[in-house]
PDB file of N, CA, C and O in Angstrom:
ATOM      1  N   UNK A   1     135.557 120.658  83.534  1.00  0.00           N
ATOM      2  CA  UNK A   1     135.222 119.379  84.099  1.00  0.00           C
ATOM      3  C   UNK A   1     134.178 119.537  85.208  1.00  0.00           C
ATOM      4  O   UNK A   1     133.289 118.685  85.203  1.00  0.00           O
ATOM      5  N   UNK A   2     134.114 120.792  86.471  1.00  0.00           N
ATOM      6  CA  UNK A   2     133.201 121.028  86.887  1.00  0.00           C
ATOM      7  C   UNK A   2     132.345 121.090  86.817  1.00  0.00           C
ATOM      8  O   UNK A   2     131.477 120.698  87.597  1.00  0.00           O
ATOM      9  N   UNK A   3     132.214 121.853  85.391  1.00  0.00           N
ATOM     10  CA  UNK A   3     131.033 122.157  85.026  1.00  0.00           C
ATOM     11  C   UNK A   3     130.041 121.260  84.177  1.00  0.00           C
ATOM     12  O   UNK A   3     128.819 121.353  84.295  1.00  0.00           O
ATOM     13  N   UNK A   4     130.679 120.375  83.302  1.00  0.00           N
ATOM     14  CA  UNK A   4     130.260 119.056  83.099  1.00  0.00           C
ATOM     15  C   UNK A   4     129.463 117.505  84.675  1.00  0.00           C
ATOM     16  O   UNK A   4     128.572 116.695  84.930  1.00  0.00           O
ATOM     17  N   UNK A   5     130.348 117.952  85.005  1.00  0.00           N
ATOM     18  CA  UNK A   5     129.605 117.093  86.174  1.00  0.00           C
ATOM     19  C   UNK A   5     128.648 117.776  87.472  1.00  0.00           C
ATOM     20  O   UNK A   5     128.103 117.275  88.455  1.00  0.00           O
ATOM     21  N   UNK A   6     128.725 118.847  87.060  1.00  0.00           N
ATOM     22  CA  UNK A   6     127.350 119.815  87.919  1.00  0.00           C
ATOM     23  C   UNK A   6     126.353 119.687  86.981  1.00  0.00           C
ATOM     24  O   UNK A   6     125.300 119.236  87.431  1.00  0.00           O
ATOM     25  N   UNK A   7     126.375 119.941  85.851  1.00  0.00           N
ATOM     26  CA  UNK A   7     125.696 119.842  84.405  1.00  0.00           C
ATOM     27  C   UNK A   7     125.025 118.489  84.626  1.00  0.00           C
ATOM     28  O   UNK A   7     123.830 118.570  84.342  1.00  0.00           O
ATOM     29  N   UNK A   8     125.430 117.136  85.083  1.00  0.00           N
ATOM     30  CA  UNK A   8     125.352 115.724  85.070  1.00  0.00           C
ATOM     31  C   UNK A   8     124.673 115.680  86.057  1.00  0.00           C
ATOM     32  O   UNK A   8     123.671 114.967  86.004  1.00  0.00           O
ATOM     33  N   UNK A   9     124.983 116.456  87.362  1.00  0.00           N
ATOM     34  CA  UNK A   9     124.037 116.425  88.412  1.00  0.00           C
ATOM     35  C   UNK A   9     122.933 117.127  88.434  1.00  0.00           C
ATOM     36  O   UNK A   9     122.145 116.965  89.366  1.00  0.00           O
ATOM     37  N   UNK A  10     122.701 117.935  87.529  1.00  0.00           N
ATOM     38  CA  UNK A  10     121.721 118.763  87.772  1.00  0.00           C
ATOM     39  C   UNK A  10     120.599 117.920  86.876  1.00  0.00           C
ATOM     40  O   UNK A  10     119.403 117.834  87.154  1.00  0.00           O
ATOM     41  N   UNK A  11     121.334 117.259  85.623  1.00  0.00           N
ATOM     42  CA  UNK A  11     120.450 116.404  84.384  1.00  0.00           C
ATOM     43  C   UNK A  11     119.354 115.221  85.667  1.00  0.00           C
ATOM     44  O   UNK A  11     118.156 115.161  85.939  1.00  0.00           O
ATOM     45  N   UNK A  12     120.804 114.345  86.205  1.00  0.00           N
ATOM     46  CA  UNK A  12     120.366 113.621  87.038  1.00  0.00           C
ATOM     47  C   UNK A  12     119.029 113.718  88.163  1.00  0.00           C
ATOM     48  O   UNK A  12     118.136 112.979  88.575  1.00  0.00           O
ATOM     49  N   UNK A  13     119.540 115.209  88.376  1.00  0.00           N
ATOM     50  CA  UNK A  13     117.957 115.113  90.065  1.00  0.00           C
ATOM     51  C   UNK A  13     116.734 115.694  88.700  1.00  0.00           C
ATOM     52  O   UNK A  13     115.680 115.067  88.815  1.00  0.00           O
ATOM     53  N   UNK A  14     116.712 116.465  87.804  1.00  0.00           N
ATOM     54  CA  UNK A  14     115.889 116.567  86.808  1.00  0.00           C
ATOM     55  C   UNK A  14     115.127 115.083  86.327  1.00  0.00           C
ATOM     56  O   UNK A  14     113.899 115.029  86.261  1.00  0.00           O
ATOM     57  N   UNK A  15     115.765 114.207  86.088  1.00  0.00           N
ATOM     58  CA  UNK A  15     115.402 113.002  85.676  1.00  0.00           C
ATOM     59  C   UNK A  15     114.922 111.978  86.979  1.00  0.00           C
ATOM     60  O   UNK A  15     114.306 110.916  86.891  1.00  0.00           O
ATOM     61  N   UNK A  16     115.345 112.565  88.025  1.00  0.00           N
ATOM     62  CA  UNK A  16     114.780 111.602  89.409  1.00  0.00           C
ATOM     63  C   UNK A  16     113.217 112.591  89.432  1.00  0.00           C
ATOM     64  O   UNK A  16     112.225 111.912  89.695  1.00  0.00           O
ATOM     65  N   UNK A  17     112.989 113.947  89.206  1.00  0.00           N
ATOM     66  CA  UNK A  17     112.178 114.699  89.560  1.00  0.00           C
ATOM     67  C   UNK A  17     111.156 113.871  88.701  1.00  0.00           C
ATOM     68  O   UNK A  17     110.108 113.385  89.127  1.00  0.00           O
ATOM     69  N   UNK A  18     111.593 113.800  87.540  1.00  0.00           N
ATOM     70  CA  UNK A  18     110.324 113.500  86.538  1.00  0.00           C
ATOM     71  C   UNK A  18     109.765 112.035  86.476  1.00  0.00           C
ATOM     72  O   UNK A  18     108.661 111.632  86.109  1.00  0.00           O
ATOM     73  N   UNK A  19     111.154 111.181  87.070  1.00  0.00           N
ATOM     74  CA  UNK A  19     110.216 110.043  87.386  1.00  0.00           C
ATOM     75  C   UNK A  19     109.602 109.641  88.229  1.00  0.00           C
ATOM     76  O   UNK A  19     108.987 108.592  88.417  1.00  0.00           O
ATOM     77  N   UNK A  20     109.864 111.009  89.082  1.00  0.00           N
ATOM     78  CA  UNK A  20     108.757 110.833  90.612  1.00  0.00           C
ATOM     79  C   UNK A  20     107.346 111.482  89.991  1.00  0.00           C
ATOM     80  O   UNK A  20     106.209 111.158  90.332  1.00  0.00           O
ATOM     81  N   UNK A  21     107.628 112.251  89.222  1.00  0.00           N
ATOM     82  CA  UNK A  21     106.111 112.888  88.905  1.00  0.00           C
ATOM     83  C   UNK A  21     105.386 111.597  87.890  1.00  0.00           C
ATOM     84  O   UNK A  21     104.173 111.406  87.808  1.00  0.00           O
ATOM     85  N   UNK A  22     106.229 110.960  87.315  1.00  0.00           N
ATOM     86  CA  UNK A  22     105.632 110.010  86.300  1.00  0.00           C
ATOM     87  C   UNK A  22     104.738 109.011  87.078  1.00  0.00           C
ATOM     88  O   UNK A  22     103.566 108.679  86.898  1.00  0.00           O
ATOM     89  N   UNK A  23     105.710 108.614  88.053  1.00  0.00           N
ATOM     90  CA  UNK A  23     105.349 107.478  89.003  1.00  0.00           C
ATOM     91  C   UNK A  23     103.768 108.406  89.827  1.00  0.00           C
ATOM     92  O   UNK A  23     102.785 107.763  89.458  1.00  0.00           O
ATOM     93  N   UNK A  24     103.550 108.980  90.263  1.00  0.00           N
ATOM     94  CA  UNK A  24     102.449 109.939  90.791  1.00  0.00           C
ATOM     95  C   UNK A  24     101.363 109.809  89.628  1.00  0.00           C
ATOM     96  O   UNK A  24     100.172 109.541  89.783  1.00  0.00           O
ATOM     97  N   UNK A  25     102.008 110.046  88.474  1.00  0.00           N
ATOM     98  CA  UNK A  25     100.823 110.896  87.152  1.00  0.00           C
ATOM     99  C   UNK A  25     100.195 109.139  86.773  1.00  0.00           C
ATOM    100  O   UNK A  25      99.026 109.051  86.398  1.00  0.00           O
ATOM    101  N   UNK A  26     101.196 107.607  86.927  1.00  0.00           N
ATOM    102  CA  UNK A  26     100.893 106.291  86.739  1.00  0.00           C
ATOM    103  C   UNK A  26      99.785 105.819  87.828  1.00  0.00           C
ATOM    104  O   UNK A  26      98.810 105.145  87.498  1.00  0.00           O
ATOM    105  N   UNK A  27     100.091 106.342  89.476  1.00  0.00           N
ATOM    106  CA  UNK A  27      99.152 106.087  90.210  1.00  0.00           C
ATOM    107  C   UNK A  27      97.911 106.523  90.304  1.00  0.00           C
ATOM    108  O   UNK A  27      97.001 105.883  90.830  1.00  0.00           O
ATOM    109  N   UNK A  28      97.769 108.037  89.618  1.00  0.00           N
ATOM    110  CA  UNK A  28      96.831 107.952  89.659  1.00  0.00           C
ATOM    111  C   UNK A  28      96.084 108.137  88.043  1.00  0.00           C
ATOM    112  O   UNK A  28      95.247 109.033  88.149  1.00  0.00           O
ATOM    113  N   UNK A  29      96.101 107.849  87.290  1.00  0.00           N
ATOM    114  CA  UNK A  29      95.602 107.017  86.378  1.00  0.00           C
ATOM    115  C   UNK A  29      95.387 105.956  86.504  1.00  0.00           C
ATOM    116  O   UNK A  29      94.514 105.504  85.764  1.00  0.00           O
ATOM    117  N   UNK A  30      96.295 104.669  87.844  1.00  0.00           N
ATOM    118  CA  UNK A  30      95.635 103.747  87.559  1.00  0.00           C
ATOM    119  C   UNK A  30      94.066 103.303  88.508  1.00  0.00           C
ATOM    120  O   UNK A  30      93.291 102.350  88.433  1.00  0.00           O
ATOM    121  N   UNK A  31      94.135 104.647  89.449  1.00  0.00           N
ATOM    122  CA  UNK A  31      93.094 104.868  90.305  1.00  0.00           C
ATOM    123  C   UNK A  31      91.371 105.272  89.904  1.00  0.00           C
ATOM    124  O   UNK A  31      90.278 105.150  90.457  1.00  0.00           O
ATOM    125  N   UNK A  32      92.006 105.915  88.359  1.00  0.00           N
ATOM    126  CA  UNK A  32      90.855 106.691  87.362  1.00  0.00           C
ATOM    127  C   UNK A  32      90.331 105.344  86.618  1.00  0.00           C
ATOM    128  O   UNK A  32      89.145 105.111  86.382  1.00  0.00           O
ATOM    129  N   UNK A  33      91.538 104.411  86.259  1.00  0.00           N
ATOM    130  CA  UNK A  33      91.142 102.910  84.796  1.00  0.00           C
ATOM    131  C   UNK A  33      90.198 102.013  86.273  1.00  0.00           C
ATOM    132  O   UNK A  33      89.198 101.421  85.867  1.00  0.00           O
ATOM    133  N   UNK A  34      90.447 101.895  87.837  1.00  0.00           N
ATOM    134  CA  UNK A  34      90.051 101.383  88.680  1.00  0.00           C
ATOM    135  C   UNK A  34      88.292 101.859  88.546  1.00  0.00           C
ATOM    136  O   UNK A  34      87.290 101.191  88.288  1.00  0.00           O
ATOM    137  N   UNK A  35      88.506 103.413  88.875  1.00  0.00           N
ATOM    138  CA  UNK A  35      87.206 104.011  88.850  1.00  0.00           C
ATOM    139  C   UNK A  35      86.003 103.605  87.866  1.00  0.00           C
ATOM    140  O   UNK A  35      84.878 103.170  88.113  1.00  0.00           O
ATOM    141  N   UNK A  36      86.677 103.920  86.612  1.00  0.00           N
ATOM    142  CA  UNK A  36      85.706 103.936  85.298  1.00  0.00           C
ATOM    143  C   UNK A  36      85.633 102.327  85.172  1.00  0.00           C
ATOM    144  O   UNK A  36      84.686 102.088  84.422  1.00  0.00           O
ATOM    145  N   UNK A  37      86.235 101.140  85.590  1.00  0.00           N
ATOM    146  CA  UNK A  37      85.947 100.107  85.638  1.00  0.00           C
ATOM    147  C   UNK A  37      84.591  99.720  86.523  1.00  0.00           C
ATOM    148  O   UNK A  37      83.563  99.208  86.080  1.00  0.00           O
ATOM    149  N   UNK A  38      84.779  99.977  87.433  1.00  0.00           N
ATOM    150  CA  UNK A  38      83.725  99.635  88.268  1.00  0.00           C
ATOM    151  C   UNK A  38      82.229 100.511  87.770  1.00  0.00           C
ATOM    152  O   UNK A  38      81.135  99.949  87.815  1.00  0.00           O
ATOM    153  N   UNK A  39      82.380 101.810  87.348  1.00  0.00           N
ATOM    154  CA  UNK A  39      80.970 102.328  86.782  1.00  0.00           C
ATOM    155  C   UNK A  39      80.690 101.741  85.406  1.00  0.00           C
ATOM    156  O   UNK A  39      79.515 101.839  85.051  1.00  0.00           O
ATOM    157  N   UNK A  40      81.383 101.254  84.707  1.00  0.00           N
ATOM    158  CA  UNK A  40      80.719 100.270  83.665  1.00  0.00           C
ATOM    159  C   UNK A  40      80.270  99.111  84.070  1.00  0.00           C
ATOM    160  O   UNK A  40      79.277  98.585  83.568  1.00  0.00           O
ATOM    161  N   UNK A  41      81.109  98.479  85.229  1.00  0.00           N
ATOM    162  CA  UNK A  41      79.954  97.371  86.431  1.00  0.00           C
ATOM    163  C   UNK A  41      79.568  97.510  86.419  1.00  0.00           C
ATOM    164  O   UNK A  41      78.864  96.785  85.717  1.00  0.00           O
ATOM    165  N   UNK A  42      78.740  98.841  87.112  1.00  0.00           N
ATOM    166  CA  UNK A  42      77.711  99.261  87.734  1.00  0.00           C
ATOM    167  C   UNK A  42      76.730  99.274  86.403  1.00  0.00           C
ATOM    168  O   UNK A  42      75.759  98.520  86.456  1.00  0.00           O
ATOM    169  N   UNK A  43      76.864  99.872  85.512  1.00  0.00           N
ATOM    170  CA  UNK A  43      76.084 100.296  84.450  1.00  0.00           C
ATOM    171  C   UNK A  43      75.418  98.985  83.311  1.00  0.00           C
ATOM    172  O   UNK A  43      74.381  98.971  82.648  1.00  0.00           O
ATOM    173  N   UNK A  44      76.802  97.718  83.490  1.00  0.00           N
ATOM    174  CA  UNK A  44      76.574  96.845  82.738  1.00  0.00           C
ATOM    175  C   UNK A  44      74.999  96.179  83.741  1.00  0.00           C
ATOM    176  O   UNK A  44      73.873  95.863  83.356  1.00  0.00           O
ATOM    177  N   UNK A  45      75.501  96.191  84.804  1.00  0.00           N
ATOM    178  CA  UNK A  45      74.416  95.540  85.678  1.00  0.00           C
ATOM    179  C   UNK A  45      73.058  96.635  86.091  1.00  0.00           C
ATOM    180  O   UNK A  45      72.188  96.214  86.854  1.00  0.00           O
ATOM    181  N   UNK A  46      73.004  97.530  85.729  1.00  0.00           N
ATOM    182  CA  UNK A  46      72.189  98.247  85.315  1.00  0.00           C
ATOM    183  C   UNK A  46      71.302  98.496  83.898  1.00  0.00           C
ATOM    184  O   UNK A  46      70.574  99.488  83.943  1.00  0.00           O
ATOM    185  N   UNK A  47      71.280  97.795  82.775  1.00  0.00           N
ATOM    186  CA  UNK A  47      71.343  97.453  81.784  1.00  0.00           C
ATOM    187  C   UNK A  47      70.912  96.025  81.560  1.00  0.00           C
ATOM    188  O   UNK A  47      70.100  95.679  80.701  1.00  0.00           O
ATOM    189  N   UNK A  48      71.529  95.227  82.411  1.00  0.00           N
ATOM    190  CA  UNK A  48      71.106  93.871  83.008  1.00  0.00           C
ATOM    191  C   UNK A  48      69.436  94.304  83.927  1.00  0.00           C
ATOM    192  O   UNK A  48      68.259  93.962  83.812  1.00  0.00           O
ATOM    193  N   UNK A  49      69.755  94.675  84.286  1.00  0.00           N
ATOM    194  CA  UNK A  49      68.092  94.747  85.406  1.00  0.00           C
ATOM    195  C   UNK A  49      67.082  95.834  84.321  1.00  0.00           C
ATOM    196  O   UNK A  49      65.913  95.883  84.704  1.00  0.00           O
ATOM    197  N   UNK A  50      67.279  96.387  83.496  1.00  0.00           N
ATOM    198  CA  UNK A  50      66.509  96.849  82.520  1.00  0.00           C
ATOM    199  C   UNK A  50      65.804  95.881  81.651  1.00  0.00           C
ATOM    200  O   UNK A  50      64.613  95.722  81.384  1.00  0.00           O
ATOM    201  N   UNK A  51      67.014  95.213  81.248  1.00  0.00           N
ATOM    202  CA  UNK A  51      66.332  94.440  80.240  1.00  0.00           C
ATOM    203  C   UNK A  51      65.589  93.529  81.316  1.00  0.00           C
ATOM    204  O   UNK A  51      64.456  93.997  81.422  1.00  0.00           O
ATOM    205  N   UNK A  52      65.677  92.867  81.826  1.00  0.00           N
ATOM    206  CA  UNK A  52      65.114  91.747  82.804  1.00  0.00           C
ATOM    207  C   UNK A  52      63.630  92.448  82.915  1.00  0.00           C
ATOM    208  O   UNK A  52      62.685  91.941  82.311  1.00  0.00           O
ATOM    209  N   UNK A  53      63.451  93.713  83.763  1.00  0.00           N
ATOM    210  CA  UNK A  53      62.194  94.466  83.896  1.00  0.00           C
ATOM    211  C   UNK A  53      61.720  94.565  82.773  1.00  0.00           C
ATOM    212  O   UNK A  53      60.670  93.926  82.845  1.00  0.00           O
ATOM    213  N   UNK A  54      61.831  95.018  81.620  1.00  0.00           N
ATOM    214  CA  UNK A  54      61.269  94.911  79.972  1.00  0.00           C
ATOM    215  C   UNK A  54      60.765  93.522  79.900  1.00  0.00           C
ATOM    216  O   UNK A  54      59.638  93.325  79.446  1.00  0.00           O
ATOM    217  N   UNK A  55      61.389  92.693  80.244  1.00  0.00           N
ATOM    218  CA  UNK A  55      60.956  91.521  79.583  1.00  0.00           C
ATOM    219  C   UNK A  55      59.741  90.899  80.392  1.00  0.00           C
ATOM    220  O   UNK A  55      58.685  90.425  79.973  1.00  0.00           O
ATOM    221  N   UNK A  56      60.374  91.096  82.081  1.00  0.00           N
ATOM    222  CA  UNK A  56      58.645  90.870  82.612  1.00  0.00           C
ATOM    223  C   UNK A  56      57.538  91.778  82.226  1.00  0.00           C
ATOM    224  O   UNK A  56      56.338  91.504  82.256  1.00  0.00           O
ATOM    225  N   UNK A  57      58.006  92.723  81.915  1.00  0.00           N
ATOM    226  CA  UNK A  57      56.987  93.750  81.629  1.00  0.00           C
ATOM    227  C   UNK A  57      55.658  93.243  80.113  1.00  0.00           C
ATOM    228  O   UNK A  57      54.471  93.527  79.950  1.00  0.00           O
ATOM    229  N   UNK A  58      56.541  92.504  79.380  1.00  0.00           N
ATOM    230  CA  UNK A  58      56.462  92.664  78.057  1.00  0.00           C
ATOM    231  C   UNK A  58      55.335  91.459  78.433  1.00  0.00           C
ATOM    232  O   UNK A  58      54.168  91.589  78.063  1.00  0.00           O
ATOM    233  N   UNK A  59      55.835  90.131  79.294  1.00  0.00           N
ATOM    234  CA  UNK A  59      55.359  88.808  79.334  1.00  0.00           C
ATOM    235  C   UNK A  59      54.048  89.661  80.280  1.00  0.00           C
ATOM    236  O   UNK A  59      52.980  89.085  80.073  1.00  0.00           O
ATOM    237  N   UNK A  60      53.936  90.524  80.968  1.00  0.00           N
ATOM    238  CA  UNK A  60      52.515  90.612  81.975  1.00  0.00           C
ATOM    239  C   UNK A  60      51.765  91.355  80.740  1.00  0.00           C
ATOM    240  O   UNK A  60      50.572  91.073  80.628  1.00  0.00           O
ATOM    241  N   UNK A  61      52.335  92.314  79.753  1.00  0.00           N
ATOM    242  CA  UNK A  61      51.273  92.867  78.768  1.00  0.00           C
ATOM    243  C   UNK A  61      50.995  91.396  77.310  1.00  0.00           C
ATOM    244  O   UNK A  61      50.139  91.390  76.425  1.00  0.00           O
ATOM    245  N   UNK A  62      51.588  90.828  77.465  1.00  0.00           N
ATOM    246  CA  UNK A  62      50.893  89.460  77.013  1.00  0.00           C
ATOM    247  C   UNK A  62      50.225  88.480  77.789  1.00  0.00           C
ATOM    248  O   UNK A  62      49.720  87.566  77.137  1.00  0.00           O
ATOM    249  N   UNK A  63      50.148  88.458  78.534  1.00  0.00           N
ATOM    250  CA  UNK A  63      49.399  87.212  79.533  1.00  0.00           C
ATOM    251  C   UNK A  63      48.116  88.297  79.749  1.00  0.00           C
ATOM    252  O   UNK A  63      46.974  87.841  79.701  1.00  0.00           O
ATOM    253  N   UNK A  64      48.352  89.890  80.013  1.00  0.00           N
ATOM    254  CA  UNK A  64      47.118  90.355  79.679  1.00  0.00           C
ATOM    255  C   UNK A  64      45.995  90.738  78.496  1.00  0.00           C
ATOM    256  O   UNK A  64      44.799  90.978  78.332  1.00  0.00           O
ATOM    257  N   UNK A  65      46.851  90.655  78.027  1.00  0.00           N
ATOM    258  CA  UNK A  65      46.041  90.442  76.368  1.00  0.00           C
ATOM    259  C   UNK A  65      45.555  89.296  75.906  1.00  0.00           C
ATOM    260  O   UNK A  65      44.693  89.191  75.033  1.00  0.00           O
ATOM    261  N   UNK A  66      46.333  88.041  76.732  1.00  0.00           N
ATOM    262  CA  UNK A  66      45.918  86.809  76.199  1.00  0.00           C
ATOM    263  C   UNK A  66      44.601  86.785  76.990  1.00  0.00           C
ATOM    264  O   UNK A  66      43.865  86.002  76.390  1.00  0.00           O
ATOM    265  N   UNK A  67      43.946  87.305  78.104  1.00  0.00           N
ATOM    266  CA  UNK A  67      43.414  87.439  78.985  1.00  0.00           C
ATOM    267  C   UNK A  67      42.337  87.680  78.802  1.00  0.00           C
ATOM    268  O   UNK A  67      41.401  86.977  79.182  1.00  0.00           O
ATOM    269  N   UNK A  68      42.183  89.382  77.789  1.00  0.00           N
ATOM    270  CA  UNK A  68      41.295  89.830  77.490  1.00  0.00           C
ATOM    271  C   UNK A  68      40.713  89.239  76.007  1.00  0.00           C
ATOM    272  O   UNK A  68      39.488  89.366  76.012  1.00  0.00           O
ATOM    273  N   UNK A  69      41.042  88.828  75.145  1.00  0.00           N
ATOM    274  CA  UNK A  69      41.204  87.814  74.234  1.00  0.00           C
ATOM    275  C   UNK A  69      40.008  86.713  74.574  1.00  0.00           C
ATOM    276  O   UNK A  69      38.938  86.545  73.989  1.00  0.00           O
ATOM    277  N   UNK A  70      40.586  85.993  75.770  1.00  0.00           N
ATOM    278  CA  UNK A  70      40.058  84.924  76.335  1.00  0.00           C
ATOM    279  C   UNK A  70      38.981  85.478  76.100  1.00  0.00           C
ATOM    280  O   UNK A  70      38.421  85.453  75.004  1.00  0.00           O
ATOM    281  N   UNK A  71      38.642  85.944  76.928  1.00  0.00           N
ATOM    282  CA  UNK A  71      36.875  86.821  77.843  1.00  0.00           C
ATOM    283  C   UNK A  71      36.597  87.146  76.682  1.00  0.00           C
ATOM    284  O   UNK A  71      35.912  86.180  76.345  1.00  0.00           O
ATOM    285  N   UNK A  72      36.637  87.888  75.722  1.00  0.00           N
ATOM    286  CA  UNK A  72      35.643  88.010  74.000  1.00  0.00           C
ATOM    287  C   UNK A  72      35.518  87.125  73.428  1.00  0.00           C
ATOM    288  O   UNK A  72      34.532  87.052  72.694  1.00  0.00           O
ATOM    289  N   UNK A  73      36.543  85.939  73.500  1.00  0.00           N
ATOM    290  CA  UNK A  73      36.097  84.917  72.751  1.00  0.00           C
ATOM    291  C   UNK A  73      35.113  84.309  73.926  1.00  0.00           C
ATOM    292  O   UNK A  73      34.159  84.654  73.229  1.00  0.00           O
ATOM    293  N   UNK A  74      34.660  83.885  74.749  1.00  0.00           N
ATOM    294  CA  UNK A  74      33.605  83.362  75.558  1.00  0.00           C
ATOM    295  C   UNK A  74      32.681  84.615  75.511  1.00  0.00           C
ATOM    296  O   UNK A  74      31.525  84.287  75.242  1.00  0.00           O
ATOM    297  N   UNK A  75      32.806  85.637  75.651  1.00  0.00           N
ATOM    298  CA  UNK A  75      31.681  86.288  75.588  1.00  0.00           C
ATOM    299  C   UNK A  75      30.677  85.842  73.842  1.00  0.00           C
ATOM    300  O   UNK A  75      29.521  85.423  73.786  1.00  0.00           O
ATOM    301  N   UNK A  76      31.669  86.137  72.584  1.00  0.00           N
ATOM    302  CA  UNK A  76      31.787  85.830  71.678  1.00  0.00           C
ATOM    303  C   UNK A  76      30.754  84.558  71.435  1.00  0.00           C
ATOM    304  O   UNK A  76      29.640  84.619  70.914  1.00  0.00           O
ATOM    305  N   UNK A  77      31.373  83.491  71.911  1.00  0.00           N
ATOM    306  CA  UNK A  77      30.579  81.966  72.062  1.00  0.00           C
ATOM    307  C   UNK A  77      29.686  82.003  72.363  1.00  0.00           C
ATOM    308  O   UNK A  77      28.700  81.927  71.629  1.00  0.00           O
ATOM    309  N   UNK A  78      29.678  82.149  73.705  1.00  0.00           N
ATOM    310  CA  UNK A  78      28.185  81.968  74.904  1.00  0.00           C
ATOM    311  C   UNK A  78      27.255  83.500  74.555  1.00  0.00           C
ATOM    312  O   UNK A  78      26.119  83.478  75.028  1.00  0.00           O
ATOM    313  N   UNK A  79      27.501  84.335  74.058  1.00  0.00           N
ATOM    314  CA  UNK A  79      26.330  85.164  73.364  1.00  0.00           C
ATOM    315  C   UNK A  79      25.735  85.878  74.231  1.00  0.00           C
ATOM    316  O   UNK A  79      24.968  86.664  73.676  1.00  0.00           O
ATOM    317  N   UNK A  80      25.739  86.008  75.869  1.00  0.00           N
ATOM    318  CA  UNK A  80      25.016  86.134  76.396  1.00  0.00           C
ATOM    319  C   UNK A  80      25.876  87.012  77.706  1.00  0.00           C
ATOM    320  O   UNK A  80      27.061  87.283  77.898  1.00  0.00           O
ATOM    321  N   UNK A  81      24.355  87.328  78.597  1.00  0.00           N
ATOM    322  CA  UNK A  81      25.451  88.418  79.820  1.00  0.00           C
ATOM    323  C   UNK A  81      25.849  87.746  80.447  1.00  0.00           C
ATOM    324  O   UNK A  81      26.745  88.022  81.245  1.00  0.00           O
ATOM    325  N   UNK A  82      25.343  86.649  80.316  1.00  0.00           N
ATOM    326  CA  UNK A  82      26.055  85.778  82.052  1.00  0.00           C
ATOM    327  C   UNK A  82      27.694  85.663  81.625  1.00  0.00           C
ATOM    328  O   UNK A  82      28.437  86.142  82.481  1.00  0.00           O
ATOM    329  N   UNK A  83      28.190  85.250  80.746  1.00  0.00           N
ATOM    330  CA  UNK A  83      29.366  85.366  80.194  1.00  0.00           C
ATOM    331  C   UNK A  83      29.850  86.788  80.699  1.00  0.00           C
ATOM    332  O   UNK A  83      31.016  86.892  81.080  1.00  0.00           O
ATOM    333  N   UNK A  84      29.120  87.740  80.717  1.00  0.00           N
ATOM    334  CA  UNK A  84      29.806  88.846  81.453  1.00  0.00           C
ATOM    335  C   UNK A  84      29.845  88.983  82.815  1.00  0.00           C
ATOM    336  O   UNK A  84      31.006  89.171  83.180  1.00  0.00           O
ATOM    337  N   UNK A  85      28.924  88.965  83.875  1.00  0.00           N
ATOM    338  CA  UNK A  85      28.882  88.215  84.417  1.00  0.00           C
ATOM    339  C   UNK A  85      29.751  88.067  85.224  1.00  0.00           C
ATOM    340  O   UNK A  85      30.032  88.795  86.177  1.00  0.00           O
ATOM    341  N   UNK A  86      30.315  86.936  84.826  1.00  0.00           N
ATOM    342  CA  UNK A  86      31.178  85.743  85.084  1.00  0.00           C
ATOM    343  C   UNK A  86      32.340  85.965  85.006  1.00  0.00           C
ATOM    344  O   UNK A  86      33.131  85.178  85.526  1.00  0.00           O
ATOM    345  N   UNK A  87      32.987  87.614  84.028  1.00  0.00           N
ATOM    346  CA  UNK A  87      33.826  87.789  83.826  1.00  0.00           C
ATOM    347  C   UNK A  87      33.692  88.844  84.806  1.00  0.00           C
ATOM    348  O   UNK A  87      34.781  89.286  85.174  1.00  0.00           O
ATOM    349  N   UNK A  88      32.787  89.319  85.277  1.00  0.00           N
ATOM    350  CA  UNK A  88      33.175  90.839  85.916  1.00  0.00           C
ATOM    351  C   UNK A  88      33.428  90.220  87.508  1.00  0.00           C
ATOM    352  O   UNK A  88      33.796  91.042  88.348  1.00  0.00           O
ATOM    353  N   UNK A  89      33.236  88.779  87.942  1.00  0.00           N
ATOM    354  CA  UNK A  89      33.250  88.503  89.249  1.00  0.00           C
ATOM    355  C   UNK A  89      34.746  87.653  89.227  1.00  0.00           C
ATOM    356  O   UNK A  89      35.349  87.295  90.239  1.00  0.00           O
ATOM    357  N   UNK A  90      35.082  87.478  88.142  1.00  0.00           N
ATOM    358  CA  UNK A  90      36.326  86.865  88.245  1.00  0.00           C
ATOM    359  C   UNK A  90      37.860  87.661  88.264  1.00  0.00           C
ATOM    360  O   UNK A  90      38.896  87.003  88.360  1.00  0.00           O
TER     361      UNK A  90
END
């Protein structure tokens, strides 16, 4: 009978041990799901300001092309240097 209930106590602080380590091994995992949350923030909004920069990027290499476009077709038209000119002072 002793030995059954030393046996019971010993099961017992074994099973307090491990749910103290569980409870430890839960905190900090939930410190790691905290972590890696916030660097996919970071990254989603990093990803966000990429594309944003691409896209101005994309609209200034079209507004410059529409640009240069322009100026050949008037050079084009008007036939002449002053058309250049006109473009090199502008």
């Amino acid at each position: 009978m002793w030995l059954k209930l030393f046996e019971f106590g010993k099961q017992l602080l074994n099973l307090k041990r491990q749910t103290e380590q569980n409870t430890s091994d839960i905190k900090d995992l939930q410190q790691e799901v905290k972590e890696l949350k916030e660097m996919v923030r970071e990254l989603a909004q990093t990803v966000q300001r990429d594309r944003e920069n691409r896209s101005h990027e994309v609209e200034k290499l079209q507004l410059s092309l529409e640009n240069a476009l322009l100026k050949m077709e008037r050079r084009f038209f008007l036939g002449s240097k002053n058309a250049q000119q006109q473009d090199e002072e502008v």
